[in-house]
C-alpha positions as CSV (number, residue, x, y, z in Angstrom):
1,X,0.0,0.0,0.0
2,X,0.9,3.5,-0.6
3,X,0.5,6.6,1.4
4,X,-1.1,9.3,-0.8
5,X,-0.1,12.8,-1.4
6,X,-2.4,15.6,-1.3
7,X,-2.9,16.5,-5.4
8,X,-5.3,19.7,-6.0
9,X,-7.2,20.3,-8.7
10,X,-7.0,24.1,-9.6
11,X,-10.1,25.5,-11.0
12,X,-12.1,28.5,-11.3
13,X,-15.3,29.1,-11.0
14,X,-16.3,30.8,-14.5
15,X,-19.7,29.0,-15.8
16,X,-20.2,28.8,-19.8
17,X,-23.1,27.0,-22.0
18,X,-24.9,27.0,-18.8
19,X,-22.3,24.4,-16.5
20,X,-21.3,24.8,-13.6
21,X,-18.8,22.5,-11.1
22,X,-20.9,20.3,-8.5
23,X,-18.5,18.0,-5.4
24,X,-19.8,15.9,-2.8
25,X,-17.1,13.3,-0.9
26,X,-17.8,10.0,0.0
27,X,-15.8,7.2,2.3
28,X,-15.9,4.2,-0.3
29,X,-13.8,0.9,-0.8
30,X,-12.1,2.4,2.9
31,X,-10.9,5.6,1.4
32,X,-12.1,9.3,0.6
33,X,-13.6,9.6,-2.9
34,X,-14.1,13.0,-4.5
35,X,-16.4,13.2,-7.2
36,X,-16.7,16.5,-9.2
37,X,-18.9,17.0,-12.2
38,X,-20.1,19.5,-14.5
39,X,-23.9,20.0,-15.0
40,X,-26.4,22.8,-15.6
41,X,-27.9,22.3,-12.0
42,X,-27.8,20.7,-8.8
43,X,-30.3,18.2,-9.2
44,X,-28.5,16.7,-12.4
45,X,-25.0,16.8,-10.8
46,X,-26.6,14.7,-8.0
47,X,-27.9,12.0,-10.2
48,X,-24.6,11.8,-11.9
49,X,-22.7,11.5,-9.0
50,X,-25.1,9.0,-7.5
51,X,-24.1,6.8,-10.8
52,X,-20.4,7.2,-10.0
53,X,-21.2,6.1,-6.3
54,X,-23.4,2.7,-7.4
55,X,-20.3,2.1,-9.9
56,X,-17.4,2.6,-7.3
57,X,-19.9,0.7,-4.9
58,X,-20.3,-2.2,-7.4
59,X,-16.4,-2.4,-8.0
60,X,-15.9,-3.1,-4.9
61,X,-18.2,-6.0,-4.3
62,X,-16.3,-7.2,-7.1
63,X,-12.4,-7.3,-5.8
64,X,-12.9,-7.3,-2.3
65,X,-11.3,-9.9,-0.6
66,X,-12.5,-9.2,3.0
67,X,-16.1,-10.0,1.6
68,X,-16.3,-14.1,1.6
69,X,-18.8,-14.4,-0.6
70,X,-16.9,-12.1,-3.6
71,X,-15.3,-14.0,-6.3
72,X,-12.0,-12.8,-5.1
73,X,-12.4,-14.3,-1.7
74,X,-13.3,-17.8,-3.4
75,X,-10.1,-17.7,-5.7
76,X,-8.5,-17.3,-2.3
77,X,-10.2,-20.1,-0.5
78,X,-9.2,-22.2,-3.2
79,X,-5.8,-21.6,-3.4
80,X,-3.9,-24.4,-4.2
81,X,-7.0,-26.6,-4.9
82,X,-8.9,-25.4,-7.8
83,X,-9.6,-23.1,-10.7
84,X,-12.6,-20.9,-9.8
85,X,-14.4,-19.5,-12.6
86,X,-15.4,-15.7,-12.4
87,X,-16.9,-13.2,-14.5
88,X,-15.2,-11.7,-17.6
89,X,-14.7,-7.9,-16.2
90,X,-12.5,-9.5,-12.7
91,X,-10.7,-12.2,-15.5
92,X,-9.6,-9.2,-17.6
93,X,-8.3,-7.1,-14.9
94,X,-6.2,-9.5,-13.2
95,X,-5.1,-10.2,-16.9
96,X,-4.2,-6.4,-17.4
97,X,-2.6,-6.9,-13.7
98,X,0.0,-9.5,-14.8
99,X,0.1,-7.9,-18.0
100,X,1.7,-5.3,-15.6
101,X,3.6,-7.8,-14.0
102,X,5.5,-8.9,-16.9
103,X,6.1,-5.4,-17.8
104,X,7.7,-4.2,-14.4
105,X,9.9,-7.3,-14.2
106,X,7.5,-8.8,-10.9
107,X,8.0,-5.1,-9.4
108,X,3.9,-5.1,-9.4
109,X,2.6,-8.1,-8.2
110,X,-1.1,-8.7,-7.1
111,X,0.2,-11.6,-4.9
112,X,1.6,-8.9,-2.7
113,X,-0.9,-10.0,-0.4
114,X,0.3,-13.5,0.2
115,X,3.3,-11.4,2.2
116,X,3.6,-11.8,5.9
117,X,3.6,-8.9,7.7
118,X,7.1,-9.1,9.4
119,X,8.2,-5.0,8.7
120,X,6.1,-2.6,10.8
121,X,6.4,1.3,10.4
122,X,4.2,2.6,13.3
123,X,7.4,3.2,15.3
124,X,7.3,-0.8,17.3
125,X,10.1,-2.3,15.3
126,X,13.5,-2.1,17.2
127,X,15.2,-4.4,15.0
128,X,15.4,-5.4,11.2
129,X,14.3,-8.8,10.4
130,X,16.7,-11.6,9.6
131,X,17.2,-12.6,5.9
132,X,15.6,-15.9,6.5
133,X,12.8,-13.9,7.3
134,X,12.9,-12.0,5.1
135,X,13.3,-14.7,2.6
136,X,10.2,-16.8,3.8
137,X,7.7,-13.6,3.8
138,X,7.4,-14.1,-0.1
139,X,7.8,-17.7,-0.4
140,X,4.1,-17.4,-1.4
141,X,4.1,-14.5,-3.4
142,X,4.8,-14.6,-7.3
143,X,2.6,-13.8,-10.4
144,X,4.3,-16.8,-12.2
145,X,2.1,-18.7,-10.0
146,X,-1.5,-17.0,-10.9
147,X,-2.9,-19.3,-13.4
148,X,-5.3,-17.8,-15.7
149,X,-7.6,-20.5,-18.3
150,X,-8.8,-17.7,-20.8
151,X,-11.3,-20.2,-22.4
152,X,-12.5,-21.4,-19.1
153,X,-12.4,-18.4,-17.9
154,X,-10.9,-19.6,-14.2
155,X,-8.2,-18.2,-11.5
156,X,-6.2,-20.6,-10.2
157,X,-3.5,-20.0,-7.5
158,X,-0.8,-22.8,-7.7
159,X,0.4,-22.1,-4.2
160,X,-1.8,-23.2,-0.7
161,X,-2.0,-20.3,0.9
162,X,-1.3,-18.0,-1.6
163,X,-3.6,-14.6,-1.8
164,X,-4.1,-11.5,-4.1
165,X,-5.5,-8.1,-3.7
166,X,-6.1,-4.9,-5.4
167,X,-4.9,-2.6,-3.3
168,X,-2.3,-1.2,-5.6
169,X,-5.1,-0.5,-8.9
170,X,-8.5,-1.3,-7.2
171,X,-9.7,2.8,-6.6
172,X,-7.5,3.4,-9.7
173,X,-9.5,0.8,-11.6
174,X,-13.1,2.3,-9.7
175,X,-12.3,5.5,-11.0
176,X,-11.7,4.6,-14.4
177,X,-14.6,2.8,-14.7
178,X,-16.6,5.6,-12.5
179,X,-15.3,8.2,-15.3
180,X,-16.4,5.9,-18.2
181,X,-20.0,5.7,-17.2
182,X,-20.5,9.3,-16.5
183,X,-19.0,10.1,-20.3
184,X,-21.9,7.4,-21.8
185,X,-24.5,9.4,-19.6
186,X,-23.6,13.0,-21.0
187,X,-21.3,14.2,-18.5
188,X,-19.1,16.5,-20.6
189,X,-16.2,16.7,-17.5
190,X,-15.7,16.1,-14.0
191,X,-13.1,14.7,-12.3
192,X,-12.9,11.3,-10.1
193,X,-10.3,11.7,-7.0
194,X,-9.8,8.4,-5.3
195,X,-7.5,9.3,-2.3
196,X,-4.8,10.3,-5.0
197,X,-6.0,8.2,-7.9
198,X,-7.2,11.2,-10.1
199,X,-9.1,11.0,-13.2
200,X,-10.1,14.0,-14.6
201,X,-12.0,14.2,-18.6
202,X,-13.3,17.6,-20.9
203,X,-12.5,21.3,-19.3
204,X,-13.2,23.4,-16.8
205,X,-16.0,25.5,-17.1
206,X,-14.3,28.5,-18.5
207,X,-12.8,25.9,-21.4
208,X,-9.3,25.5,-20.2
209,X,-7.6,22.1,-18.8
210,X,-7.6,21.3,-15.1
211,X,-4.6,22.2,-13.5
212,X,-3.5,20.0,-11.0
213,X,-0.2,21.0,-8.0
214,X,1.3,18.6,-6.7
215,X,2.5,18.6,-3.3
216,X,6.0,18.6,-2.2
217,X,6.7,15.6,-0.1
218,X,9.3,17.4,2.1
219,X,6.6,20.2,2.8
220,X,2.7,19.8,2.3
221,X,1.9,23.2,2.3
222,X,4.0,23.9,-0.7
223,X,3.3,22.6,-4.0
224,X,6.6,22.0,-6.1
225,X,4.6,21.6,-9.4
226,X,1.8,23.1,-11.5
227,X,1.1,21.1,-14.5
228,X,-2.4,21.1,-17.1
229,X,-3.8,17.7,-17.6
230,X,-6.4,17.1,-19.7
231,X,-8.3,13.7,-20.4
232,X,-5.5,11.6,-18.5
233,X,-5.3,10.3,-15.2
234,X,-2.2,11.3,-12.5
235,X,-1.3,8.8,-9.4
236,X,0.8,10.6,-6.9
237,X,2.3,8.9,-4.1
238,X,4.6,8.7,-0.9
239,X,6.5,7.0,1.5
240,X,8.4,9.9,3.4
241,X,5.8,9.3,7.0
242,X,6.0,5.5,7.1
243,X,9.6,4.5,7.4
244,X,11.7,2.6,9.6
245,X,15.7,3.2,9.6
246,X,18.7,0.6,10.4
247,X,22.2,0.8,9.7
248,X,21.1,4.8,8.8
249,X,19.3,2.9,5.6
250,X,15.7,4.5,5.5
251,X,13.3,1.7,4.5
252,X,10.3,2.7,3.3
253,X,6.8,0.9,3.7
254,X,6.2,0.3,-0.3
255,X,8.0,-3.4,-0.1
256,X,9.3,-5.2,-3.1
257,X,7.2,-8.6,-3.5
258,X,10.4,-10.4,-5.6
259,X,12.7,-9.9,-2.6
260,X,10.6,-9.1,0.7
261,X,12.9,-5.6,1.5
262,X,11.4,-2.3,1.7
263,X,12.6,0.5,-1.2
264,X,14.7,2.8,0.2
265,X,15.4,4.7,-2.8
266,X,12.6,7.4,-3.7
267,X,10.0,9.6,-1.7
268,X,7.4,10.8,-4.0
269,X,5.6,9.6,-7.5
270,X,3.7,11.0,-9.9
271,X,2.6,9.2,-12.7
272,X,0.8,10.7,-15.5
273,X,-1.6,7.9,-17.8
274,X,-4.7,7.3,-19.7
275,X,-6.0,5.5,-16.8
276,X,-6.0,5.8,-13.3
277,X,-5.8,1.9,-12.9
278,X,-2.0,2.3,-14.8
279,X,-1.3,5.2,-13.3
280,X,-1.5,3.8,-10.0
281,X,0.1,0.0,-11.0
282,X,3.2,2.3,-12.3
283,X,3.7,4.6,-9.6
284,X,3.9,1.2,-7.3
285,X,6.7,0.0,-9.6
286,X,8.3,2.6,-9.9
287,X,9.1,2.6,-6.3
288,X,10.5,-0.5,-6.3
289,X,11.9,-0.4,-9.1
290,X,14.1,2.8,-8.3
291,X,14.8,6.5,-10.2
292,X,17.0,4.9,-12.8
293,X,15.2,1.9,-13.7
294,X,11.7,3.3,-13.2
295,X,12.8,6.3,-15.5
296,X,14.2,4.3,-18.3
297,X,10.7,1.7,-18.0
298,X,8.4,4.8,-18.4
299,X,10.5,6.6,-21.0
300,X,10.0,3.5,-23.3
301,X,5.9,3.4,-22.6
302,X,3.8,5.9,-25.0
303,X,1.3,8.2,-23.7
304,X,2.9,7.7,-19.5
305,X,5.2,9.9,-17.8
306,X,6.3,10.5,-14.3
307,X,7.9,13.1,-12.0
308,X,10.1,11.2,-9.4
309,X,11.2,12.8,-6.2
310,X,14.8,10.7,-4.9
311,X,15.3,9.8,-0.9
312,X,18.0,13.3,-1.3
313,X,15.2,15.7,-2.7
314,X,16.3,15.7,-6.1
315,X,13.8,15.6,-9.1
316,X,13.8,13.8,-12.1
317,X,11.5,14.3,-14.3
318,X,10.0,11.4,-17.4
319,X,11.2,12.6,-21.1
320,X,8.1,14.5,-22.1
321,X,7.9,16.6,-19.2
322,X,9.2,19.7,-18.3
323,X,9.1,21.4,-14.9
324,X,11.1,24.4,-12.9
């Protein structure tokens, strides 16, 4: 999991062709959801948002794995036993997800959640786990091992015991598909803010792009960054609060699922994508994958980029981006 940045959306108030900007903030899928939409009047914007709400709502029924009965939970349960079939829209994600996999070199994994819980960054931990146990807190995690029968349509988890969970693209996903249903109603713009997963579509009232300013990790009430977006999504995320040091090595609570160790090498993510659900896979990765790596990976992906903030302050910025 990820501690999210604050990232503003900067907008003004001008009201053309009769719109004008409606929010109302929800607690959904455990975390704050903003939901801003454009409509002529109050009554509309409430409808609309009451559709994103049922969506997100719906989503979550769908990937939760602390609801037994959810189709997620049975893959789970059955672990090591059995294929499960499930429905085509969970199939495809979890496809995209090692799709993701494959692309970050295991640095995203879904089977994250088969990790034990031996770090702990609420100040308790007085001494840094051994490397055997560090070893054995992923001996269940591994995306080689999630089994996926596209004709059959079945999950199968080769490993007893072995778990996944969305917790890395699940509000990233929700927003997307929040964002998508508005659009095929007739919203013209709005914007979906899931905790840090932002998805914003069309203009701001007064016809120019949402600005969004993103938050300096080393001081909140400062924004290092002003940047127009405009039909894309932007994940920003960091792991300067929850941290735990040995050795003066800072290890950070994003931990990399190939090797069981913390990252130790970045502070603050933004990633810049077509979709929140990407956006928020990538910004993961990049963590673990460090400044270099996660540079060169995104550099190489059309359509992504990414502002990366290194454990000394210093920024480094994706190839199509350009910041002071």
């Amino acid at each position: 999991m990820k501690t999210y940045l604050i990232v503003a959306i900067l907008f003004c108030t001008s009201i053309i062709y009769g719109q004008q900007l409606h929010k109302k903030t929800f607690k959904l899928m455990g975390s704050r959801f903003d939901i801003t939409v454009s409509a002529k009047d109050s009554v509309n914007a409430s409808n609309y948002i009451n559709i994103a709400v049922d969506e997100i709502s719906r989503i979550e029924k769908l990937i939760s794995s602390w609801d037994p009965n959810s189709q997620t939970s049975k893959i789970i349960s059955n672990a090591g036993i059995k294929p499960v079939k499930v429905d085509k829209e969970l199939f495809q994600l979890i496809e995209r997800a090692l799709a993701i996999s494959k692309l970050t070199d295991g640095a995203f994994d879904i089977s994250y959640a088969s990790m034990d819980k031996i770090w702990r960054f609420d100040g308790s931990m007085k001494t840094m786990p051994s490397e055997e146990e560090i070893k054995a807190s992923v001996s269940k995690v591994g995306f080689q091992h999630i089994i996926l029968n596209k004709e059959k349509q079945t999950v199968f988890l080769e490993l007893k015991g072995m778990k996944i969970g969305f917790g890395a693209i699940g509000k990233g996903y929700a927003a997307d598909k929040a964002k998508q249903l508005l659009i095929s109603k007739g919203v013209k713009a709005g914007i979906i803010n899931a905790s840090g997963d932002m998805n914003t579509w069309g203009k701001q009232p007064n016809g120019k792009d949402w600005m969004i300013a993103i938050t300096n990790p080393m001081n909140k009430n400062i924004a290092f960054a002003t940047l127009p977006i405009s039909n894309k999504a932007v994940v920003t995320s960091g792991n300067y609060e929850k941290y735990v040091t040995f050795n003066n090595i800072r290890y950070t609570h994003i931990i990399d699922p190939r090797t069981g160790y913390p990252a130790t090498d970045i502070i603050s993510v933004s990633v810049f994508a077509p979709k929140a659900e990407l956006a928020d896979a990538l910004a993961t990765s990049i963590f673990v994958m460090g400044t270099e790596v996660g540079l060169n990976r995104i550099n190489q992906l059309k359509g992504i980029d990414c502002i990366i903030i290194d454990s000394k302050g210093n920024i480094h910025t994706s190839n199509n981006i350009n910041i002071n």
